[in-house]
C-alpha positions as YAML, in Angstrom:
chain: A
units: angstrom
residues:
- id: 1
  name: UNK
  ca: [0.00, 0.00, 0.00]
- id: 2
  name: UNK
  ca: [1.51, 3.21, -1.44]
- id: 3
  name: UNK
  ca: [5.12, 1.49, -0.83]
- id: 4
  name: UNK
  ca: [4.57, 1.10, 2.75]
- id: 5
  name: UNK
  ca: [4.96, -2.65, 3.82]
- id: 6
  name: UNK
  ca: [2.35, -3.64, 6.72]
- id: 7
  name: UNK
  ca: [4.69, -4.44, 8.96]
- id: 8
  name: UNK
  ca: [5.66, -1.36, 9.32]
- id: 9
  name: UNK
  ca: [2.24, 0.02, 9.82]
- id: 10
  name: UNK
  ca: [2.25, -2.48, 12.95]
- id: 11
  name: UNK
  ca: [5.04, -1.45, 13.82]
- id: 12
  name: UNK
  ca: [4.18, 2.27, 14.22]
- id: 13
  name: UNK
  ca: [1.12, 1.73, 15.96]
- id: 14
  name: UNK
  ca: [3.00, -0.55, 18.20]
- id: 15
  name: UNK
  ca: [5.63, 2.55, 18.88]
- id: 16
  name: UNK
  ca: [2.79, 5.23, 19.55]
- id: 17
  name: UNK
  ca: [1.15, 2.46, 22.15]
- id: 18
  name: UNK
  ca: [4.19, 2.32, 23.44]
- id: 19
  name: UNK
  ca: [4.81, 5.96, 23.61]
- id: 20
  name: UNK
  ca: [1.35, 6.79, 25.33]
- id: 21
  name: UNK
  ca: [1.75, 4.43, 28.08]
- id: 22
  name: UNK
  ca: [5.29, 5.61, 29.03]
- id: 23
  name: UNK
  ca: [4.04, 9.68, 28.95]
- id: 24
  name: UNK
  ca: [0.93, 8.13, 31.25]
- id: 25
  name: UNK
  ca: [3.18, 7.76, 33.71]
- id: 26
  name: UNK
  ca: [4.24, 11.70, 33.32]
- id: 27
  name: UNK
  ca: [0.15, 12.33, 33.44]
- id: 28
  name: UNK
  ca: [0.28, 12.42, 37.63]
- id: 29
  name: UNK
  ca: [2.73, 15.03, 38.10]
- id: 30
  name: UNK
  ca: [1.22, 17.13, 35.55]
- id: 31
  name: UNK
  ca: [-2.00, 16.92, 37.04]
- id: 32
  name: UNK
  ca: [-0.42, 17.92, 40.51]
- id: 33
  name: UNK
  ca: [1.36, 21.17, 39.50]
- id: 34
  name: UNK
  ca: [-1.50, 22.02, 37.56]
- id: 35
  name: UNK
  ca: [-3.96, 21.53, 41.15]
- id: 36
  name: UNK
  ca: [-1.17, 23.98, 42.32]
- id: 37
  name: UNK
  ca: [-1.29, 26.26, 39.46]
- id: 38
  name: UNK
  ca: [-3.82, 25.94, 37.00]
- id: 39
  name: UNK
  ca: [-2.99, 28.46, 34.66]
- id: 40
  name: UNK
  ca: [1.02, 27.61, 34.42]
- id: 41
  name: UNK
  ca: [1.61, 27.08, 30.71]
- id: 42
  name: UNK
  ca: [3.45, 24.05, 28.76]
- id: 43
  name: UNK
  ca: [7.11, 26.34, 28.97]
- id: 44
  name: UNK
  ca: [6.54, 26.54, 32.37]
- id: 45
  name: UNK
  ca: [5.27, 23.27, 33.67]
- id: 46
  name: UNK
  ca: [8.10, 21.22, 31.03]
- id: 47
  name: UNK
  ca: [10.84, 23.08, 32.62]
- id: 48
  name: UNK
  ca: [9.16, 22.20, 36.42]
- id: 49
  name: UNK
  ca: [9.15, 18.83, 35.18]
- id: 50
  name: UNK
  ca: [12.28, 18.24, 34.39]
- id: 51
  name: UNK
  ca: [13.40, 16.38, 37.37]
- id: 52
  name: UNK
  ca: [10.82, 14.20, 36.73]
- id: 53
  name: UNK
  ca: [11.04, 13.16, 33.40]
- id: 54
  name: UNK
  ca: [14.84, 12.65, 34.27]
- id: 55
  name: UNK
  ca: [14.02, 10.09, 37.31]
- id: 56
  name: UNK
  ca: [11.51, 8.60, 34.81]
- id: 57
  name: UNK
  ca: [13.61, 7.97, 32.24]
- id: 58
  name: UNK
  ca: [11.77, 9.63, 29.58]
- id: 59
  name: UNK
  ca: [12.77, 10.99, 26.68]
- id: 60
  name: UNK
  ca: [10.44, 14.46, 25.74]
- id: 61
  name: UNK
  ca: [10.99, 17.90, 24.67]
- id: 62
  name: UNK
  ca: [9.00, 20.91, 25.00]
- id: 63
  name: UNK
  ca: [7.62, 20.36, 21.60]
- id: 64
  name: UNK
  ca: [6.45, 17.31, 22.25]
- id: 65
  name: UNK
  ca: [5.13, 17.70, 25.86]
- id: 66
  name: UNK
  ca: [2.85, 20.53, 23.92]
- id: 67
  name: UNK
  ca: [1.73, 18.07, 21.64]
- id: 68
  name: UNK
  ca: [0.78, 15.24, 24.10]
- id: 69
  name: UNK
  ca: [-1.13, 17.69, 26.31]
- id: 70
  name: UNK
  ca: [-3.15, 19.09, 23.37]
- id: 71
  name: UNK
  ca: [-4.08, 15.21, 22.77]
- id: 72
  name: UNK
  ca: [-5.08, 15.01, 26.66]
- id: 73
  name: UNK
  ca: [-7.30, 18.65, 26.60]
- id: 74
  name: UNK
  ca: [-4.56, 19.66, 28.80]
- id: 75
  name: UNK
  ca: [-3.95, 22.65, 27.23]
- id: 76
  name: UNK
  ca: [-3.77, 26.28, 28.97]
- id: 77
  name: UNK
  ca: [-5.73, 28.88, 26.26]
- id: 78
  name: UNK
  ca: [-4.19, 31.97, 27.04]
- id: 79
  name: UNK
  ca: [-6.54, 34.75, 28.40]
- id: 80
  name: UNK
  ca: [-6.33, 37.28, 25.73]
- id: 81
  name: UNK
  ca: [-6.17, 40.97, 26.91]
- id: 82
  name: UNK
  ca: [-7.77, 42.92, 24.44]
- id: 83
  name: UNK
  ca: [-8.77, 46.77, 24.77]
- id: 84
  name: UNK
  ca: [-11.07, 48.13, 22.01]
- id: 85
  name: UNK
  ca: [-9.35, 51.65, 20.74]
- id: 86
  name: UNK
  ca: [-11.76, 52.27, 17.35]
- id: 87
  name: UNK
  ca: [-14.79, 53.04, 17.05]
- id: 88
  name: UNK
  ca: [-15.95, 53.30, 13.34]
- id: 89
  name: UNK
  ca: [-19.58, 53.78, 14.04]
- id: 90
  name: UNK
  ca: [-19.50, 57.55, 15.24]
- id: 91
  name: UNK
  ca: [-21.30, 60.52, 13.75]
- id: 92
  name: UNK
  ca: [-17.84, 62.41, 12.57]
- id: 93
  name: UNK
  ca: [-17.20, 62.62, 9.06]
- id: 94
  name: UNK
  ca: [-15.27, 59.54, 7.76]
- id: 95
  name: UNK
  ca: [-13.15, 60.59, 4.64]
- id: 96
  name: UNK
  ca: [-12.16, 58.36, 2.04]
- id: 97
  name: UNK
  ca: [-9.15, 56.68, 1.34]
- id: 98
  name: UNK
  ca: [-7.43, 59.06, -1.17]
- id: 99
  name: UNK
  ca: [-4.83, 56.62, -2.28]
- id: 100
  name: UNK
  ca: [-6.26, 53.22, -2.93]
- id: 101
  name: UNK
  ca: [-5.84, 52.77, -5.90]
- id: 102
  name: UNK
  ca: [-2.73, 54.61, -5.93]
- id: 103
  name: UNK
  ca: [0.51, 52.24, -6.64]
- id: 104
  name: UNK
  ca: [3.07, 52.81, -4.50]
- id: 105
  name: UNK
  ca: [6.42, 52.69, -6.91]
- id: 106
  name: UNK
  ca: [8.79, 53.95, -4.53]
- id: 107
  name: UNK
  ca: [10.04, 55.07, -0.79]
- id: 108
  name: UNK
  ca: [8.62, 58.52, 0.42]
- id: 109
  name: UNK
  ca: [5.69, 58.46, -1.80]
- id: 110
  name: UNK
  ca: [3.29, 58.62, 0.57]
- id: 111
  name: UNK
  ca: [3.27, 58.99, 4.69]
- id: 112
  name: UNK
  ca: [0.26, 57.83, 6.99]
- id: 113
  name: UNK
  ca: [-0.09, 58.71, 10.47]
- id: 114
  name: UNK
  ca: [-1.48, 56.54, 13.44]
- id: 115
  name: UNK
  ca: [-1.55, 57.16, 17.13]
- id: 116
  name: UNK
  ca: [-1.66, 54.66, 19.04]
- id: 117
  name: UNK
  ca: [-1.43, 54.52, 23.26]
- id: 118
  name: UNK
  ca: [0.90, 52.94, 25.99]
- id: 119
  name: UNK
  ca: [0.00, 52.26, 29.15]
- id: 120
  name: UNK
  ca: [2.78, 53.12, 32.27]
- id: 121
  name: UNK
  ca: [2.47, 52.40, 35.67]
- id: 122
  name: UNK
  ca: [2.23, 56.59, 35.91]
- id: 123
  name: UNK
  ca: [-0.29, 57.14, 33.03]
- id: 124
  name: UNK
  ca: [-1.14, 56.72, 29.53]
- id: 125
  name: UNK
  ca: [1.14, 57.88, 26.81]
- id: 126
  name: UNK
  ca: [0.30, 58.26, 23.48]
- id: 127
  name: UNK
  ca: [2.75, 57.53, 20.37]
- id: 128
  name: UNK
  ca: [2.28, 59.43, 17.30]
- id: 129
  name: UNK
  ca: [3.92, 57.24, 13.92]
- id: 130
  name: UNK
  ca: [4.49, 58.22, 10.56]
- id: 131
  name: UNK
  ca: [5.43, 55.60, 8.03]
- id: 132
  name: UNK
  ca: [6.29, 55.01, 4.66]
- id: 133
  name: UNK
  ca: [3.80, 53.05, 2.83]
- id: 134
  name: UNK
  ca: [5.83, 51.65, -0.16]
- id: 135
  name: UNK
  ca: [8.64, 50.58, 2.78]
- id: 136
  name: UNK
  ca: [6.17, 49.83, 5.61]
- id: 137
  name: UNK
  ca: [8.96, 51.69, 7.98]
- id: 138
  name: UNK
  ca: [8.85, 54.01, 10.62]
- id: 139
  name: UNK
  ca: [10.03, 57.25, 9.47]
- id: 140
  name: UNK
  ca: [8.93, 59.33, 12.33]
- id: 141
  name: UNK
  ca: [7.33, 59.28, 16.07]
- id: 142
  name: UNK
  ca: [6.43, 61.04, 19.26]
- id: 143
  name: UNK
  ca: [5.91, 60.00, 22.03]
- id: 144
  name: UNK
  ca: [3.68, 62.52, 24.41]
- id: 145
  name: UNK
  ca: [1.37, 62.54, 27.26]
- id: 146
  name: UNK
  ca: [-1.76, 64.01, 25.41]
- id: 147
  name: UNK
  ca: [-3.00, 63.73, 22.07]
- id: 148
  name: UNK
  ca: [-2.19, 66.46, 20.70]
- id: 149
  name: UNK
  ca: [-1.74, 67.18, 17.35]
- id: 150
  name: UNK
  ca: [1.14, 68.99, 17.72]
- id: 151
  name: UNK
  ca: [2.93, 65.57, 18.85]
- id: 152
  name: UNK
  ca: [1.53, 64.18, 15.21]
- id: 153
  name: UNK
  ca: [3.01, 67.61, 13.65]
- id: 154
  name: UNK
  ca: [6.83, 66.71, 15.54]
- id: 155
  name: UNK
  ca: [6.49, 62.90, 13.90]
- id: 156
  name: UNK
  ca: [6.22, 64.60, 10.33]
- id: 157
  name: UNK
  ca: [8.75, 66.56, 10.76]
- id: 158
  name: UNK
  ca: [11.53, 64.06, 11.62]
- id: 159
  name: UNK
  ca: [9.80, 61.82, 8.79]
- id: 160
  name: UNK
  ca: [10.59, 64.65, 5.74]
- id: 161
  name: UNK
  ca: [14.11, 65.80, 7.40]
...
């Protein structure tokens, strides 16, 4: 069967048995660092297990313990922290995009400008980037406490100098 003898299939099935039944074995200590510390992801709980997996004789890297614990359900789905900063469905005045169907042949053909915010322990700052289109580089920033347009005016600057 597509130049694959059966014995081999046998064989491999025999191997991944084989394989299951010796990372059982890992399946209690997992279970009690995880009663510990629920959320501790894979990095974290294969390099706590390392003793372990020494003692036991068994051979399994990181990869591989990610893989067996996705097969158990095991896995740890990271909590995503995701703050909403656009809001498209306001009364203002949306303009259109002026360049899209503009080709973009070379560098400093056309800037955009984005501000975007970073929270400090202190406050919230606000970043102010101008980039190239045709590149996709940074060409100019500010960073400010308020957002001002004048912080947007000091990117475009140091973008055309």
């Amino acid at each position: 069967m597509f130049g694959i003898s059966r014995q081999s299939i046998y064989q491999s099935k025999t191997r991944a048995k084989k394989r299951v039944e010796e990372l059982s074995k890992l399946l209690p200590c997992i279970i009690k660092i995880r009663m510990e510390m629920p959320r501790i992801g894979t990095r974290k709980l294969y390099f706590l297990l390392q003793d372990d997996i020494r003692k036991m004789n068994i051979k399994i890297g990181r990869d591989a313990l990610f893989s067996y614990l996705g097969s158990q359900n095991m896995l740890v789905k990271p909590i995503k922290s995701y703050t909403k900063t656009t809001n498209s469905s306001h009364w203002l005045h949306k303009y259109p995009n002026l360049f899209e169907s503009t080709i973009m042949r070379r560098p400093d053909q056309v800037y955009v400008s984005d501000i975007t915010y970073i929270k400090s322990r202190e406050r919230t700052h606000y970043l102010s980037l101008v980039t190239d289109v045709f590149s996709r580089k940074i060409v100019g920033y500010k960073l400010s406490e308020d957002m001002s347009s004048e912080s947007v005016v000091k990117a475009m600057r140091m973008a055309v100098k």
